[in-house]
C-alpha positions as CSV (number, residue, x, y, z in Angstrom):
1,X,0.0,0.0,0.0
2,X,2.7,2.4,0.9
3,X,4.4,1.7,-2.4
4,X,1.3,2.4,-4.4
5,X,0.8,5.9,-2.6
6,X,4.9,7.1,-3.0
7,X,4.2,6.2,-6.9
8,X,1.4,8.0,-7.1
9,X,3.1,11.0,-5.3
10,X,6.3,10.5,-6.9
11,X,3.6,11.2,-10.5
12,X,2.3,13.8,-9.5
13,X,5.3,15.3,-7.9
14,X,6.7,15.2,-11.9
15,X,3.5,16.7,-13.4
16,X,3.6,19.1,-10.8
17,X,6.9,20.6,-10.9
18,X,7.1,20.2,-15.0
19,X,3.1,21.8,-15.0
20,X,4.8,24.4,-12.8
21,X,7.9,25.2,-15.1
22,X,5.4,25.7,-18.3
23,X,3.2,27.9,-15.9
24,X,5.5,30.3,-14.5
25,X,8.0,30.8,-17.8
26,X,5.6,33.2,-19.3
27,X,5.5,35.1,-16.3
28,X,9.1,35.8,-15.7
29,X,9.3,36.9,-18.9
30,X,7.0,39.8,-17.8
31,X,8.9,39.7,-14.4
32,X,5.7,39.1,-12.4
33,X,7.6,36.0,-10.5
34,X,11.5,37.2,-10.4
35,X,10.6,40.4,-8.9
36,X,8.9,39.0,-6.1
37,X,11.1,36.4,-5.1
38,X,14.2,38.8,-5.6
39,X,12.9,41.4,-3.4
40,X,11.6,38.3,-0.9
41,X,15.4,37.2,-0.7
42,X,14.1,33.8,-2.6
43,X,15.4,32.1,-5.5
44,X,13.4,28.9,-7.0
45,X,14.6,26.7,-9.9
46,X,13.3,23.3,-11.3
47,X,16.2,21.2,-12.6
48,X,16.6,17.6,-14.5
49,X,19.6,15.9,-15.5
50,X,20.8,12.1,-15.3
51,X,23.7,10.3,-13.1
52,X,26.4,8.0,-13.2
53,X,27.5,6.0,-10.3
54,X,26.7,3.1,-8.0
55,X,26.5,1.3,-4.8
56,X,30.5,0.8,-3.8
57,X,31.9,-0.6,-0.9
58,X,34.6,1.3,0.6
59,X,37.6,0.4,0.6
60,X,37.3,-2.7,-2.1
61,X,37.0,-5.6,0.1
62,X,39.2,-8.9,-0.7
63,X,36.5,-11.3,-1.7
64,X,35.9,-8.6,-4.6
65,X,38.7,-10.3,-7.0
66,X,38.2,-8.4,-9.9
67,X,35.5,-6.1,-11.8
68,X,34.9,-7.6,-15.2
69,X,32.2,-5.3,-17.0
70,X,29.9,-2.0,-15.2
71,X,27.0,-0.1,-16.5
72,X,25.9,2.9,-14.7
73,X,22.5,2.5,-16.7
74,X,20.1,5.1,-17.6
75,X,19.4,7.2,-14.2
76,X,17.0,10.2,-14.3
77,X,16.2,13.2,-12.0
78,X,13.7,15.9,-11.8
79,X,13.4,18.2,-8.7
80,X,13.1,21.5,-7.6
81,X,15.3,23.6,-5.2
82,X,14.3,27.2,-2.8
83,X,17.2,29.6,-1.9
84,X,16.6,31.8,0.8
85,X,19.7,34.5,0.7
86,X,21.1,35.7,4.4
87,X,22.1,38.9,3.3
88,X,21.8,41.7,1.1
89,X,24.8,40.8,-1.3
90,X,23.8,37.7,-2.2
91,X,26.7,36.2,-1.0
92,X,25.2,32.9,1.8
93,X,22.7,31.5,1.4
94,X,20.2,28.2,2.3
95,X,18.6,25.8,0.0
96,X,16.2,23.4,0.6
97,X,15.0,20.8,-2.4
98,X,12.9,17.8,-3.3
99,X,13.8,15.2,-6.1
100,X,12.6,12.2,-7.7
101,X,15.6,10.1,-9.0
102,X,16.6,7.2,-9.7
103,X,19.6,5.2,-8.8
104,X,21.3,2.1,-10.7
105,X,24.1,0.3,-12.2
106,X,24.8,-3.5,-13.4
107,X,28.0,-5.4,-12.8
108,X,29.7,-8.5,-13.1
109,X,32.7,-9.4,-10.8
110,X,35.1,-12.1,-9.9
111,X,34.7,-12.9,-6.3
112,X,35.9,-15.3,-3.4
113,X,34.3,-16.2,-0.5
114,X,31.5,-14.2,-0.8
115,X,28.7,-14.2,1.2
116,X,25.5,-15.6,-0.9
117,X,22.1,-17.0,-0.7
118,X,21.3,-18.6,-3.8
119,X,18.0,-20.2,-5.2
120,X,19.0,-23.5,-7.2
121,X,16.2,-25.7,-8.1
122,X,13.7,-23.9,-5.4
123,X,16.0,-24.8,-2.8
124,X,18.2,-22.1,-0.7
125,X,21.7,-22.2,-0.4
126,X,23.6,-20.1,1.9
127,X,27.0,-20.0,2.4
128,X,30.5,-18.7,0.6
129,X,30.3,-18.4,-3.0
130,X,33.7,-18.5,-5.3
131,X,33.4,-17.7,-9.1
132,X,31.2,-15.1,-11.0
133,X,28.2,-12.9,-10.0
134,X,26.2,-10.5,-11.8
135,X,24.4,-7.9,-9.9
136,X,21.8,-5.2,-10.9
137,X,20.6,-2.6,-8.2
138,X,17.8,0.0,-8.9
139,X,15.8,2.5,-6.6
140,X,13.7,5.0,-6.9
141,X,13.7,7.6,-4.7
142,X,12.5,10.8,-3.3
143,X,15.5,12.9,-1.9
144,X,15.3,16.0,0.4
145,X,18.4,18.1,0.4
146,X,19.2,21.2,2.8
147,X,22.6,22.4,2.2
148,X,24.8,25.6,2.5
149,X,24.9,28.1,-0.7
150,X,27.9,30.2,-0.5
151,X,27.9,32.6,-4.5
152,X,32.0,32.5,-5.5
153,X,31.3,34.3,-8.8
154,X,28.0,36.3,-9.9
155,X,27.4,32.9,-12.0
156,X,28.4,30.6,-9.4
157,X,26.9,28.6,-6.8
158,X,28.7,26.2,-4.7
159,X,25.8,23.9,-2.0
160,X,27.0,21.7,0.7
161,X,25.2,20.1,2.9
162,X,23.2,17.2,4.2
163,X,20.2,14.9,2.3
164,X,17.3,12.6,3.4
165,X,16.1,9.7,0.7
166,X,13.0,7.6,1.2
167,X,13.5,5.0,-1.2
168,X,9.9,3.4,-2.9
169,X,10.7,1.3,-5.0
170,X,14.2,-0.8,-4.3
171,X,15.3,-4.0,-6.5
172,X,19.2,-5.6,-5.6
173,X,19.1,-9.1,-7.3
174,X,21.0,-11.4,-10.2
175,X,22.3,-14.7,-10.2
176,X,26.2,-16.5,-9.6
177,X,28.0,-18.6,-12.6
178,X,31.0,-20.2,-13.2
179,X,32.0,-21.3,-9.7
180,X,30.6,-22.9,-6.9
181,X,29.3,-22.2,-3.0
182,X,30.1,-23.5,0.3
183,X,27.4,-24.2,2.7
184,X,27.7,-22.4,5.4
185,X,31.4,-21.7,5.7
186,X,34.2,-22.0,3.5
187,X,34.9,-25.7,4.3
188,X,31.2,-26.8,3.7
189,X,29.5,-28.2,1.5
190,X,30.4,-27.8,-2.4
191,X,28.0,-27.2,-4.9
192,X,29.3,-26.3,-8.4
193,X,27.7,-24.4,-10.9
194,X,29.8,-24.6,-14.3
195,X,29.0,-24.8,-18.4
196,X,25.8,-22.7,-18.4
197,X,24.3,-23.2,-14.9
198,X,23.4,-20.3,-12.9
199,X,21.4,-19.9,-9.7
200,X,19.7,-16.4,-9.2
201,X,19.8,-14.3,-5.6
202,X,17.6,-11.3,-5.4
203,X,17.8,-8.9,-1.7
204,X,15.3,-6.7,-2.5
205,X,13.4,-7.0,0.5
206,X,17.0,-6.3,2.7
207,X,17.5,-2.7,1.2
208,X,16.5,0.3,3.3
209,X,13.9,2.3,2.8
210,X,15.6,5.6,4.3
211,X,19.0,6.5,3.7
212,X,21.0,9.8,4.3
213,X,24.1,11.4,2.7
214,X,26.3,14.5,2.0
215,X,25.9,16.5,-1.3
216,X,27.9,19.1,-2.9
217,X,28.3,20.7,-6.0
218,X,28.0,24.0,-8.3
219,X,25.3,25.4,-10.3
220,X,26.6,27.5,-13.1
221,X,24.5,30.5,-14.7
222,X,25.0,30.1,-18.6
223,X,22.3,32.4,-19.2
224,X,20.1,34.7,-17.0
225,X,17.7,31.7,-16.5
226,X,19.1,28.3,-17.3
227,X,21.8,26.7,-15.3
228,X,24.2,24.2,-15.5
229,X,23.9,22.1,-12.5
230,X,26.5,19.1,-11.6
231,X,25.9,17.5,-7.8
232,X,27.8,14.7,-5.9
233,X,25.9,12.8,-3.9
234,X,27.5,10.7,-1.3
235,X,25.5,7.7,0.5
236,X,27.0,7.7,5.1
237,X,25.0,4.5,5.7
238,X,24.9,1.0,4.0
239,X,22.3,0.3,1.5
240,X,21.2,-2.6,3.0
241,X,19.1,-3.3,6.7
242,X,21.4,-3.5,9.7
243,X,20.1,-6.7,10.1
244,X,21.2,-8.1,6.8
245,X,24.5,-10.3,7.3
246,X,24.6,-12.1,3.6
247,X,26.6,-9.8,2.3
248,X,29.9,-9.2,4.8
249,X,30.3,-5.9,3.9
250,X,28.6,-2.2,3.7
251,X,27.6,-0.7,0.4
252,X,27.0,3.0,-0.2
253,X,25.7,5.0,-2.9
254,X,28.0,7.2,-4.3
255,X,26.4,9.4,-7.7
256,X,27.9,12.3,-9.9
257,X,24.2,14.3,-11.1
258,X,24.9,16.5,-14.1
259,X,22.0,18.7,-15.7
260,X,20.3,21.9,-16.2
261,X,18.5,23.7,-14.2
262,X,15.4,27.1,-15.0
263,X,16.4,30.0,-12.4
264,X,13.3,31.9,-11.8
């Protein structure tokens, strides 16, 4: 049920900040909006843009062998972000936003050791797996940013600061090949999966819903209304449930966001 209701407002939230960019651009064009929220102290912009990146562990653990193929895949972001200036210059400020993004990536790696659950003929297996695995990891979430906003250059804007994420929609699963697992601990049982057999894993239901972060970046004014925005976004707490043990080590969302931005 929950679900159903954060996609519904995670719609709407689009149509409302895309309904709200065709409304208002007439109007600044007659200055009805910009003078207000100049003389109010206010800036707003609506942004979009896409990002590369991924859930990492940090540093690379030792059952991580080797990284044979990534893809960042296709991730999207629309959002919208108040300034409130602190003084008459212009200078500091404070920013509060809302997003809807998504976050993803596919990889295929060498590992040994790893901790696994597998489903192989609808049986579970748990235990250490040595060989290949091939992961995809999506979410979609809604992120709340409040961060610093200090203006170096008349057309530049550097924001630091802090972000909340409640994640809808969350999807971590794939399948292990080439290799084999041992039950349990590393001197269990073996089971061996070679030629073309594969036995898929999916932790969906161990990701967390909320997750918080650091974010900086710049926002650079090519024009007197459109911006060029570019963000890091950097996850402090593992992807995963604190009660999740399967996999031995933390993993935390690390994303570069490039893309432009309507200054209002």
């Amino acid at each position: 049920m929950m679900m159903r209701i954060m996609k519904k407002f995670s719609i709407s939230l689009g149509a409302l900040l895309i309904g709200s960019l065709m409304s208002m651009q007439a109007a600044v064009g007659n200055n009805k909006y910009s003078n207000l929220l100049s003389g109010m102290g206010l800036e707003y912009e609506v942004n979009a843009g896409t990002s590369i990146g991924g859930a990492s562990p940090l540093p690379l653990p030792a059952e991580i062998r080797h990284i044979d193929s990534y893809n960042p895949k296709l991730n999207l972001q629309i959002g919208a972000t108040v300034t409130k200036w602190l003084d008459a210059d212009k200078v500091w400020g404070a920013a509060v936003g809302v997003r809807l993004e998504s976050r993803g990536m596919e990889t295929k790696a060498r590992v040994k050791n790893y901790g696994m659950e597998i489903l192989d003929n609808q049986k579970k297996l748990s235990g250490r797996w040595t060989g290949s695995v091939h992961t995809k990891y999506q979410s979609q979430q809604l992120v709340f940013p409040v961060t610093a906003v200090f203006r170096a250059h008349p057309r530049l804007k550097i924001n630091l600061g802090p972000y909340l994420a409640y994640a809808f929609s969350n999807d971590f699963n794939g399948y292990v090949y080439d290799g084999y697992l041992r039950e349990g601990n590393p001197t269990g049982d073996k089971y061996v999966f070679e030629d073309d057999s594969k036995a898929s894993y999916d932790f969906g239901s161990e990701l967390r819903h909320f997750q918080w972060g650091m974010q900086t970046g710049v926002a650079w004014t090519a024009y007197r209304h459109l911006l060029v925005n570019a963000n890091l976004t950097w996850g402090c707490n593992d992807i995963f449930k604190s009660s999740f043990k399967t996999v031995s080590f933390n993993l935390y969302p690390i994303y570069l966001n490039v893309g432009f931005g309507y200054l209002f």
